[in-house]
SERO-4910 file (N, C-alpha, C, O; in steps of 0.05 Angstrom, whole numbers):
BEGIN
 pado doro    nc1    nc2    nc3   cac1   cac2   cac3    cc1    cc2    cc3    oc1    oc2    oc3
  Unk    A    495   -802    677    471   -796    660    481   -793    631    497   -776    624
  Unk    A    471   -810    614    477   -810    591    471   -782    578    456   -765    587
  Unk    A    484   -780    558    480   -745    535    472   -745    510    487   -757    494
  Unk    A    449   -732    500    430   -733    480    450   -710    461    447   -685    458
  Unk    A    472   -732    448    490   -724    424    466   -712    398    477   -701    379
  Unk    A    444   -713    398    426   -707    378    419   -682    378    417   -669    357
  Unk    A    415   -671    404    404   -641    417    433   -624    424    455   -631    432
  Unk    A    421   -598    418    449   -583    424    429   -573    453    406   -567    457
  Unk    A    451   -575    465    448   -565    492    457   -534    509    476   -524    520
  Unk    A    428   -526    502    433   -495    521    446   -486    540    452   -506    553
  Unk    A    454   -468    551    460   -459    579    429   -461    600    406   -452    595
  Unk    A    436   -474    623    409   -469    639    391   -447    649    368   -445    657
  Unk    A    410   -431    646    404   -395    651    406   -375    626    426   -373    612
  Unk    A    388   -364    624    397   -354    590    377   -323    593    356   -326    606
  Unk    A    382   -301    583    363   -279    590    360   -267    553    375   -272    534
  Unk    A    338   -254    554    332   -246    535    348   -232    517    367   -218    523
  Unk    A    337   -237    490    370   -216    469    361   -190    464    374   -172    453
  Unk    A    329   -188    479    323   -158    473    327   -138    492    318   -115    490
  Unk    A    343   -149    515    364   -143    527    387   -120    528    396   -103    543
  Unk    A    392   -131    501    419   -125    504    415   -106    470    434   -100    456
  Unk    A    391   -102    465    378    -91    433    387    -55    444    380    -49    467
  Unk    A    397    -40    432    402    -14    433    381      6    434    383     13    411
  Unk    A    360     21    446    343     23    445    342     53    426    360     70    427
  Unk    A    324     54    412    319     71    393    320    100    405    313    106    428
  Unk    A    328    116    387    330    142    399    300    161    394    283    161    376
  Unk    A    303    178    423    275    191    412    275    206    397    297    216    397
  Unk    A    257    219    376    242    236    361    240    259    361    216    265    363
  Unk    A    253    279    361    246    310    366    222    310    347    217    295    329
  Unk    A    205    338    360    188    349    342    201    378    323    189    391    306
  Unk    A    224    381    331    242    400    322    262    393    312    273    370    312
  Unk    A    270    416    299    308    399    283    297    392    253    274    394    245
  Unk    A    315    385    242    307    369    214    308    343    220    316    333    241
  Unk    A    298    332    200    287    296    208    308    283    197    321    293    179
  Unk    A    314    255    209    337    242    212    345    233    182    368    231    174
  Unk    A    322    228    167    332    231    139    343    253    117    355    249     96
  Unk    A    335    274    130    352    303    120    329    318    106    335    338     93
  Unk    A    300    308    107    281    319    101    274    335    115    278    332    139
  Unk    A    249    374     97    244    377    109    228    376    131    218    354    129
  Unk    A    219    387    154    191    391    165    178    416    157    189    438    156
  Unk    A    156    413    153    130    438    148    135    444    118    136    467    109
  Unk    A    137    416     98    151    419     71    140    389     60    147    368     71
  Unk    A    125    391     42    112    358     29    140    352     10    146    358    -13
  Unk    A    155    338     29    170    336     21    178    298     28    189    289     48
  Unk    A    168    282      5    173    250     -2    192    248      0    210    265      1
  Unk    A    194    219      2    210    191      3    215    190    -30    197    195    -46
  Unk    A    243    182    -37    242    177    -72    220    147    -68    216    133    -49
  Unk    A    211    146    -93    204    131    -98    200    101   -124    188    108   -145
  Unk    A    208     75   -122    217     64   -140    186     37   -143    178     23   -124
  Unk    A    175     38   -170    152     23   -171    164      9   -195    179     19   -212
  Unk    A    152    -22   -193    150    -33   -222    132    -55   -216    128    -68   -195
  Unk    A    120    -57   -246     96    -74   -250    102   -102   -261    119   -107   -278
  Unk    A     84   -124   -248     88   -145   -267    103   -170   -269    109   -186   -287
  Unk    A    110   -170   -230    135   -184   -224    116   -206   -219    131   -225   -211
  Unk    A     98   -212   -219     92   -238   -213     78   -252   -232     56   -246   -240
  Unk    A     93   -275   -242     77   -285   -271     50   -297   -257     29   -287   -267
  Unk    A     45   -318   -234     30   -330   -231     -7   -312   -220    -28   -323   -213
  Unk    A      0   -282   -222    -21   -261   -218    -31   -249   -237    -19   -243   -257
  Unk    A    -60   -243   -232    -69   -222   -257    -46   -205   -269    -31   -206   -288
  Unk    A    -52   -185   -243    -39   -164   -245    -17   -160   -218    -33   -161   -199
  Unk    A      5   -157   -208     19   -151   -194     44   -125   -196     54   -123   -218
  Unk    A     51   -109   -178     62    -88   -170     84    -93   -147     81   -112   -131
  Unk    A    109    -76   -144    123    -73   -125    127    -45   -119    121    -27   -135
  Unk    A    141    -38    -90    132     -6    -92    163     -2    -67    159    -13    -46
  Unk    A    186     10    -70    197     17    -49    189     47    -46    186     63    -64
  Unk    A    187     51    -20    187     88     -4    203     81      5    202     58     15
  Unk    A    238    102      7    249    101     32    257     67     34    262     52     15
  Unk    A    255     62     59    257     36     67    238     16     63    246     -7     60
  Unk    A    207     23     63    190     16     64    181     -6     38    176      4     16
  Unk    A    181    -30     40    176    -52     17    144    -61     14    130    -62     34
  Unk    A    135    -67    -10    113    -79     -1    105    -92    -36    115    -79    -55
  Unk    A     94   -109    -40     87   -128    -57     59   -127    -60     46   -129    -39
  Unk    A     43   -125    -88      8   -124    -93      6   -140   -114     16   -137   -137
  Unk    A    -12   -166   -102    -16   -183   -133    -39   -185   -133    -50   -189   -111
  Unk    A    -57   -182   -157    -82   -178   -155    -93   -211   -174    -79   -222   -192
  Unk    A   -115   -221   -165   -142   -240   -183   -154   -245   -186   -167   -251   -167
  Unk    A   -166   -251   -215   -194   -243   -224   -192   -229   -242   -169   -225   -250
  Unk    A   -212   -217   -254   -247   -223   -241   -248   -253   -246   -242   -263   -267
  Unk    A   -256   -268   -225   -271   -294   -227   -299   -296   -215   -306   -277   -201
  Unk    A   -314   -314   -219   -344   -328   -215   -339   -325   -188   -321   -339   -176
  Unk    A   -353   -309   -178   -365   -317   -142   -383   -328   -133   -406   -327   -141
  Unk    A   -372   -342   -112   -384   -365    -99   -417   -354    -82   -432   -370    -73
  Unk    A   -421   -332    -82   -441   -321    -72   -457   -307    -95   -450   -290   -112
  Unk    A   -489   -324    -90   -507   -306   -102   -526   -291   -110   -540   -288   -130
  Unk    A   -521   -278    -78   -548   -256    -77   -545   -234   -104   -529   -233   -122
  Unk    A   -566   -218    -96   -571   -194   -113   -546   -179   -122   -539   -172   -145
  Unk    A   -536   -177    -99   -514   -160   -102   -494   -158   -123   -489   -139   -138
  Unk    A   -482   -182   -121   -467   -193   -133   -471   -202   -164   -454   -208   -180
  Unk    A   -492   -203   -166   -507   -211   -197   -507   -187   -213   -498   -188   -236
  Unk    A   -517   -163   -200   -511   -130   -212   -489   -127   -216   -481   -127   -239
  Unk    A   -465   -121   -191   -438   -116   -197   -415   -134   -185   -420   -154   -171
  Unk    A   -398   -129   -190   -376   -140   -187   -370   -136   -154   -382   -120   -139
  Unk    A   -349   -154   -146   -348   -149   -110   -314   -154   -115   -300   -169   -128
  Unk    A   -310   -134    -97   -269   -125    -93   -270   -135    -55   -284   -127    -37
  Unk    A   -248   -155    -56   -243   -163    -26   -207   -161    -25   -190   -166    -42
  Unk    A   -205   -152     -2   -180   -138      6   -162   -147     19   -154   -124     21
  Unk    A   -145   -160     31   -122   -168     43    -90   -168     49    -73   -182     39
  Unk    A    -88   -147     71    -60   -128     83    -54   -146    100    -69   -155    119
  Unk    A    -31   -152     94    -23   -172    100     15   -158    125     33   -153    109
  Unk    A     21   -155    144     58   -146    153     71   -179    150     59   -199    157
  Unk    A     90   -177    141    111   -201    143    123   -198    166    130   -175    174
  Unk    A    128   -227    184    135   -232    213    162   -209    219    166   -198    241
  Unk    A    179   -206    193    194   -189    201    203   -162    182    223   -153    173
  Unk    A    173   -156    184    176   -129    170    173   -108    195    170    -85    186
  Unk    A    173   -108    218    165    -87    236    192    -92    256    202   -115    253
  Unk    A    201    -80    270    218    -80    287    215   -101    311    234   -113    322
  Unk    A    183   -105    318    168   -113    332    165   -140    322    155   -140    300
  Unk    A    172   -167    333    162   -195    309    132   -204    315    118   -211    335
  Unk    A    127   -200    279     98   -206    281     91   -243    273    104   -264    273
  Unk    A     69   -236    269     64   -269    254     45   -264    240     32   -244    240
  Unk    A     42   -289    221     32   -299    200    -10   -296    203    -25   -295    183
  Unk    A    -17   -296    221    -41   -292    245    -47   -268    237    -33   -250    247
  Unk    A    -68   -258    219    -83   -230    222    -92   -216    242   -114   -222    251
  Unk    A    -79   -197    252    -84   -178    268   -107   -163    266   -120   -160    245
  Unk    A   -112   -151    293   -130   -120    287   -121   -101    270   -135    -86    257
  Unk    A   -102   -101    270    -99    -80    246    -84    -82    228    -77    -62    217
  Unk    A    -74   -112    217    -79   -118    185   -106   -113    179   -108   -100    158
  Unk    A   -136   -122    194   -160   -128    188   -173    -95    182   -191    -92    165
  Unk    A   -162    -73    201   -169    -47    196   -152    -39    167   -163    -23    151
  Unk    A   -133    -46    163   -113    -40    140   -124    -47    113   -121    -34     92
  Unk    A   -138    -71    118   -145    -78    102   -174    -68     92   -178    -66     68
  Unk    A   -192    -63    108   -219    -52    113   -211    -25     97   -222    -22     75
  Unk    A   -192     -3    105   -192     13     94   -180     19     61   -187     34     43
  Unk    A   -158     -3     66   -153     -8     34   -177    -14      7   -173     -7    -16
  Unk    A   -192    -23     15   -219    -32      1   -228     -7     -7   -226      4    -29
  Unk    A   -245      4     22   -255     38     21   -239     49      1   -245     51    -23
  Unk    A   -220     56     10   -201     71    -17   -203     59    -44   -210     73    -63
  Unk    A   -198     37    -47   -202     29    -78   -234     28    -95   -241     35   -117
  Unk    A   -247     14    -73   -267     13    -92   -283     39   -109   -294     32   -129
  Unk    A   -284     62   -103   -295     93   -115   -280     89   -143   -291     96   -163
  Unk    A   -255     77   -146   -233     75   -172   -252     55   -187   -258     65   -209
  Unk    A   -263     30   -184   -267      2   -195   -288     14   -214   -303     31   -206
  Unk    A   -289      6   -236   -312     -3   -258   -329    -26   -238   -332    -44   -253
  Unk    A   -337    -32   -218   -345    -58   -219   -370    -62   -233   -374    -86   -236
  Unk    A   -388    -47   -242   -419    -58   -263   -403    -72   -283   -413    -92   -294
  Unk    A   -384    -65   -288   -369    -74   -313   -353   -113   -313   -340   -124   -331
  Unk    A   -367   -128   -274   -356   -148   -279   -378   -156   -254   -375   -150   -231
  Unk    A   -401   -171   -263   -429   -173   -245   -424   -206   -251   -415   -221   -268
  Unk    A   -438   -205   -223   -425   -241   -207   -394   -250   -213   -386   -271   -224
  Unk    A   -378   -225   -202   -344   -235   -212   -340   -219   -184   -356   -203   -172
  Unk    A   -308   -230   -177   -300   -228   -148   -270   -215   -162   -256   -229   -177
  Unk    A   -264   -195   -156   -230   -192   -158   -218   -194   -127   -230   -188   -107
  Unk    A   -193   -203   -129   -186   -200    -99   -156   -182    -97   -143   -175   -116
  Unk    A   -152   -180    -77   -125   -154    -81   -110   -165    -57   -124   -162    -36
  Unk    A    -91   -174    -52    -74   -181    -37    -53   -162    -36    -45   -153    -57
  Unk    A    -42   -153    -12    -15   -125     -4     -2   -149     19    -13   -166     32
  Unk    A     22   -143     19     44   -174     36     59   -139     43     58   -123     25
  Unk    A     69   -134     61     91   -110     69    107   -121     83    106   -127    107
  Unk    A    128   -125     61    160   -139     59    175   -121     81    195   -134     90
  Unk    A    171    -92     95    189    -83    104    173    -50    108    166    -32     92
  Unk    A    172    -51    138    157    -36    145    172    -16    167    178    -21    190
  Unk    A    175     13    146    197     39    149    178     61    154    188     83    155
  Unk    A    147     58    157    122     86    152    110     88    133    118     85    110
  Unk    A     78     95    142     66    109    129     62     83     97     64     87     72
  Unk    A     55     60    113     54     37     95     29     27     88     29     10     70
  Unk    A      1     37    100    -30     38     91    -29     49     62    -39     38     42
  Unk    A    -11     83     62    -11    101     35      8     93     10      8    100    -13
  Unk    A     24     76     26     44     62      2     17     38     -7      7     41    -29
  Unk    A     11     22      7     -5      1     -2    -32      9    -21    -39     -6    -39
  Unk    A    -45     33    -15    -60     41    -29    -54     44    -60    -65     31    -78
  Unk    A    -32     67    -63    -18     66    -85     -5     38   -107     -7     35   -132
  Unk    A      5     23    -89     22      4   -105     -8    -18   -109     -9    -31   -130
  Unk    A    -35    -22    -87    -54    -34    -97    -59    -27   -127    -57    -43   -145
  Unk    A    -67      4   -130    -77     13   -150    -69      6   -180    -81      0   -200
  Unk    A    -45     11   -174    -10     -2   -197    -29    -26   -203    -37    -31   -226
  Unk    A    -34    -37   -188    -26    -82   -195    -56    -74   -209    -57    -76   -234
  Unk    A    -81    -66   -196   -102    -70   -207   -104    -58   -247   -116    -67   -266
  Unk    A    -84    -32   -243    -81    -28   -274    -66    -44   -285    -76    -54   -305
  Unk    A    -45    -50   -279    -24    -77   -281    -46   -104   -295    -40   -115   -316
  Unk    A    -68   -110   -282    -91   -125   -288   -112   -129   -312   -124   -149   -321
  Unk    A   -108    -99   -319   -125    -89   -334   -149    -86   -320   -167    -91   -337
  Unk    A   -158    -81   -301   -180    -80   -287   -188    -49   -292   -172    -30   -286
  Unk    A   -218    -44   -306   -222    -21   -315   -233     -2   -285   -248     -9   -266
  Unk    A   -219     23   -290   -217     38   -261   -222     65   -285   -216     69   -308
  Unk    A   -233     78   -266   -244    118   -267   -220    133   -272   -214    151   -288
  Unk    A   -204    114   -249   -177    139   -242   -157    117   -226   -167     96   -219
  Unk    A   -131    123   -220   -109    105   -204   -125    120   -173   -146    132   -171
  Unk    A   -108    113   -158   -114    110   -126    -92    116   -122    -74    103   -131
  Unk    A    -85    148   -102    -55    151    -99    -66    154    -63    -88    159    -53
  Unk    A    -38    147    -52    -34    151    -16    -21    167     -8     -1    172    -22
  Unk    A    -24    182     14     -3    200     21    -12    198     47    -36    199     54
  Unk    A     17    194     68     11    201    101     23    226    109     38    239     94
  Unk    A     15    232    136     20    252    150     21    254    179      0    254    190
  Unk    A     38    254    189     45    267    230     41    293    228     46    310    211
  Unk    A     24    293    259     26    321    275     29    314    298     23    295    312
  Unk    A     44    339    300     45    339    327     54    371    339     74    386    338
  Unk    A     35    370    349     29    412    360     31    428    330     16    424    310
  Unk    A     59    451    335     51    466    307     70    448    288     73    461    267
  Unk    A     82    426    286    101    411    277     83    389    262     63    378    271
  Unk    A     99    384    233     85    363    219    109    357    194    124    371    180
  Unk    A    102    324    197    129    311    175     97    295    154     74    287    159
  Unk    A    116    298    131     99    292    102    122    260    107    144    256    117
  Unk    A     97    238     91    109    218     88    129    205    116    152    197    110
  Unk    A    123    203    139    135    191    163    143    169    163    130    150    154
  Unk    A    171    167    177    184    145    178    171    131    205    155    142    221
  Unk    A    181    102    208    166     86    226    171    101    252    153    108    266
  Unk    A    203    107    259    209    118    280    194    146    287    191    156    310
  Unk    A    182    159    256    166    181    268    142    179    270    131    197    283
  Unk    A    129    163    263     96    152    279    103    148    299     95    166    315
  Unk    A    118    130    310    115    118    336    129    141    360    125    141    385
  Unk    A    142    155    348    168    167    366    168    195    372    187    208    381
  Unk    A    139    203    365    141    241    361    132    236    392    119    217    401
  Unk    A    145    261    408    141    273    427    114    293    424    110    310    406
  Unk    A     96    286    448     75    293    453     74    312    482     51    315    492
  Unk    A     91    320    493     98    339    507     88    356    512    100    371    497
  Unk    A     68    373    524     56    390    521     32    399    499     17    418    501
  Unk    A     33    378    478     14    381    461    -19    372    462    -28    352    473
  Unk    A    -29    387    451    -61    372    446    -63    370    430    -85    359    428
  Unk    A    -50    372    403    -53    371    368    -37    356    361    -15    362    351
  Unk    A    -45    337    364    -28    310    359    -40    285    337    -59    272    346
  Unk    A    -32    278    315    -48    251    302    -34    246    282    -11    254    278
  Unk    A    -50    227    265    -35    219    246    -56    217    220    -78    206    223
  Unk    A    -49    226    200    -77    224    175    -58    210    145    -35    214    136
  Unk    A    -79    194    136    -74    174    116    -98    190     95   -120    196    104
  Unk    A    -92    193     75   -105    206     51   -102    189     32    -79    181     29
  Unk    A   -128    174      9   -126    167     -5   -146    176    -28   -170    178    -22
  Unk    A   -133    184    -64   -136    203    -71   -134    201   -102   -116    188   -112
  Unk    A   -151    213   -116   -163    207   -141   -151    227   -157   -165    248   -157
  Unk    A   -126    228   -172   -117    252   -184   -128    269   -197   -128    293   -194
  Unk    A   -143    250   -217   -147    252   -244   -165    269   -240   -164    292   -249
  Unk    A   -188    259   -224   -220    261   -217   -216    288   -193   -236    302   -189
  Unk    A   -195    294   -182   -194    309   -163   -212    303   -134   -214    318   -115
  Unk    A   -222    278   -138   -223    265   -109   -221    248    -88   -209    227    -92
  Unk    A   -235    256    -60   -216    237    -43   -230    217    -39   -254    221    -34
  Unk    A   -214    180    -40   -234    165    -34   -228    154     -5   -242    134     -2
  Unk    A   -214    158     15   -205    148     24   -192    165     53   -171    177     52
  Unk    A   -207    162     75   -182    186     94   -190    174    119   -213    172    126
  Unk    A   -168    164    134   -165    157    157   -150    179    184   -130    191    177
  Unk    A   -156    181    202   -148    201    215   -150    187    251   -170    178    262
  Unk    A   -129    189    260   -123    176    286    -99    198    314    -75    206    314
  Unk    A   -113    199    326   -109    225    346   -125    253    349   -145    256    336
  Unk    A   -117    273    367   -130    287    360   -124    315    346   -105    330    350
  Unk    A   -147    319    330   -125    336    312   -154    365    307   -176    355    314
  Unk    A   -158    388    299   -174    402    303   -183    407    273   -166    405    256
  Unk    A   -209    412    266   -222    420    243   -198    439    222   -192    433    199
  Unk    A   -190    459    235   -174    471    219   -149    455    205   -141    457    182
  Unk    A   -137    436    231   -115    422    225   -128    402    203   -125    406    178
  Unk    A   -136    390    208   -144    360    186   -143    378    159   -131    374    138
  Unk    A   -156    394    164   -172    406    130   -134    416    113   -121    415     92
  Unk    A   -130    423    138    -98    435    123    -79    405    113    -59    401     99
  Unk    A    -93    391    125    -64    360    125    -87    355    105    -81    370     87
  Unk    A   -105    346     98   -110    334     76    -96    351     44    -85    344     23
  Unk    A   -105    378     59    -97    393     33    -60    385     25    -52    385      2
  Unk    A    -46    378     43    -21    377     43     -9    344     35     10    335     24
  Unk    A    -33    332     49    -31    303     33    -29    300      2     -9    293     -9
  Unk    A    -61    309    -13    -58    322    -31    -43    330    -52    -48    331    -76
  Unk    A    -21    338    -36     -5    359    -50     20    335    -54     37    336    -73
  Unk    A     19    316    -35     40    297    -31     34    274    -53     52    259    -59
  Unk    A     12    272    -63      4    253    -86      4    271   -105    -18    261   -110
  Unk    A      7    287   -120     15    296   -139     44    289   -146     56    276   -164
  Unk    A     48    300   -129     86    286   -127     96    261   -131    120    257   -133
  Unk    A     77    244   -132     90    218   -137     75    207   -158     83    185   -165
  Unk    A     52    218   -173     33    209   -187     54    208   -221     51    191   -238
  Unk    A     71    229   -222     82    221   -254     99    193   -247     92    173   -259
  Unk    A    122    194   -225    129    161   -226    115    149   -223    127    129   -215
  Unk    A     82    142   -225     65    123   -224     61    113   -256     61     91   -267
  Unk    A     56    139   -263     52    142   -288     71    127   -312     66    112   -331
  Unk    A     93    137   -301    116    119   -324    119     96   -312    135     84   -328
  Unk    A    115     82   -295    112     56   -288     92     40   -304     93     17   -312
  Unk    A     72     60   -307     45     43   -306     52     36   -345     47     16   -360
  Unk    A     67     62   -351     69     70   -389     85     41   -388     77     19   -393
  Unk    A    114     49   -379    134     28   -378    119      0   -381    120    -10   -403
  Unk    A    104    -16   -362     93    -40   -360     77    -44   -390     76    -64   -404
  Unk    A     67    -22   -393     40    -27   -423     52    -28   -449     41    -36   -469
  Unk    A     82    -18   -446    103    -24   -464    118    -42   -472    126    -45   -495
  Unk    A    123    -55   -451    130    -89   -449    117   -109   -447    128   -130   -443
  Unk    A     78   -106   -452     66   -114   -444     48   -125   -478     37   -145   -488
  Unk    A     54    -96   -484     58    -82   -521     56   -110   -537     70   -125   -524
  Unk    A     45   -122   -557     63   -137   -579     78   -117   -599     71    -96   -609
  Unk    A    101   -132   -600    109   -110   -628     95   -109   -652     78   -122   -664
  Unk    A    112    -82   -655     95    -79   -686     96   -100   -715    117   -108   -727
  Unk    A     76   -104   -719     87   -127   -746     95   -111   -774     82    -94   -786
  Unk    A    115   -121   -779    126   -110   -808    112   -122   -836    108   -145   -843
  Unk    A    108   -100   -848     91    -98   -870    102   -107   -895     88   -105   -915
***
């Protein structure tokens, strides 16, 4: 039988490589967290933003948390293709959250999921309360989020770093759009969660268990934006928002000198007299 020198040729028997993948360790709800952060302490991820990396976008943003990567290029306002009422009064913001095949531990694909499509549904909610849109009637902006590298709590990063690109844009807004996540689980709760602690908290005996995404208007002191998944009790939520909250303050001055930084390079110089 002749041999197809063109094709590299497999073994006939071959077993999976996820196999032989080390399997992740579990999650206490106790102890300090594997990053050396506290628990029961709003206590962030450093965080590194800069504006502007993409010439071929309005406006674009990059945002690391922790491990967590993610990329926002925003465009527009342009002429929309639709033209009812609606759209002739104000302006219309469309949204798109996008995971890269290998930003999750898990390999994804290129194929929008249920919950890119929820990610994205809620990313909108959150932004639009921020938008001037009367200020751009029969015009479409669109907001694209790509998450290069997915470490937690990456809806509240994307919120934020959206917000970045859309001022990045010049797109006239009320206020920025800040995110902050949160785990519970029983009397135990981590500010800003790593992937391994969404997925990995021990639910053991608990009924107070979830996870809440806060998105949040500094300036204005309100919230546009709050997602909440598990179950968690009236008293609890009201305390985790308040503590969300508390977690966007914290990151809102490095927003800030990001946002200065970009409008400075963005600056013409001064002309000499």
């Amino acid at each position: 039988m002749p041999v197809d020198t063109k094709r590299v040729r497999g073994p006939n028997v071959s077993q999976s490589p996820s196999l032989f993948a080390s399997k992740p360790a579990a999650v206490s709800s106790l102890g300090p967290r594997a990053d050396g952060r506290q628990r029961h302490q709003v206590d962030v991820r450093p965080v590194f933003v800069r504006c502007g990396l993409v010439s071929q976008a309005k406006g674009s943003a990059y945002m690391e948390s922790g491990d967590s990567k993610l990329m926002c290029c925003v465009y527009g306002p342009r002429e929309t293709e639709r033209k009812d009422e609606t759209d002739m009064k104000c302006g219309r913001l469309t949204t798109d959250m996008r995971f890269a095949p290998f930003s999750c531990p898990e390999r994804g694909s290129w194929i929008q999921g249920s919950q890119d499509k929820d990610f994205s549904l809620m990313l909108q909610e959150s932004l639009q309360p921020a938008l001037c849109l009367h200020k751009y009637p029969r015009s479409q902006i669109e907001v694209n989020v790509m998450v290069l590298e997915n470490s937690g709590s990456v809806l509240a990063h994307a919120v934020t770093c959206a917000s970045l690109a859309l001022a990045d844009a010049g797109i006239e807004m009320y206020d920025l759009v800040l995110g902050c996540a949160l785990c519970q689980d029983g009397a135990s709760f981590v500010v800003d969660p790593t992937y391994a602690e969404e997925n990995g908290l021990s639910s053991v005996g608990s009924d107070n268990r979830g996870r809440l995404t806060t998105a949040f208007l500094p300036s204005l002191n309100q919230v546009s934006g709050l997602l909440s998944d598990g179950e968690m009790t009236e008293e609890t939520l009201s305390a985790g928002v308040r503590t969300c909250i508390e977690g966007c303050y914290k990151i809102y001055p490095v927003i800030q000198q990001a946002l200065a930084k970009a409008v400075r390079k963005a600056a013409p110089p001064p002309s000499e007299s």
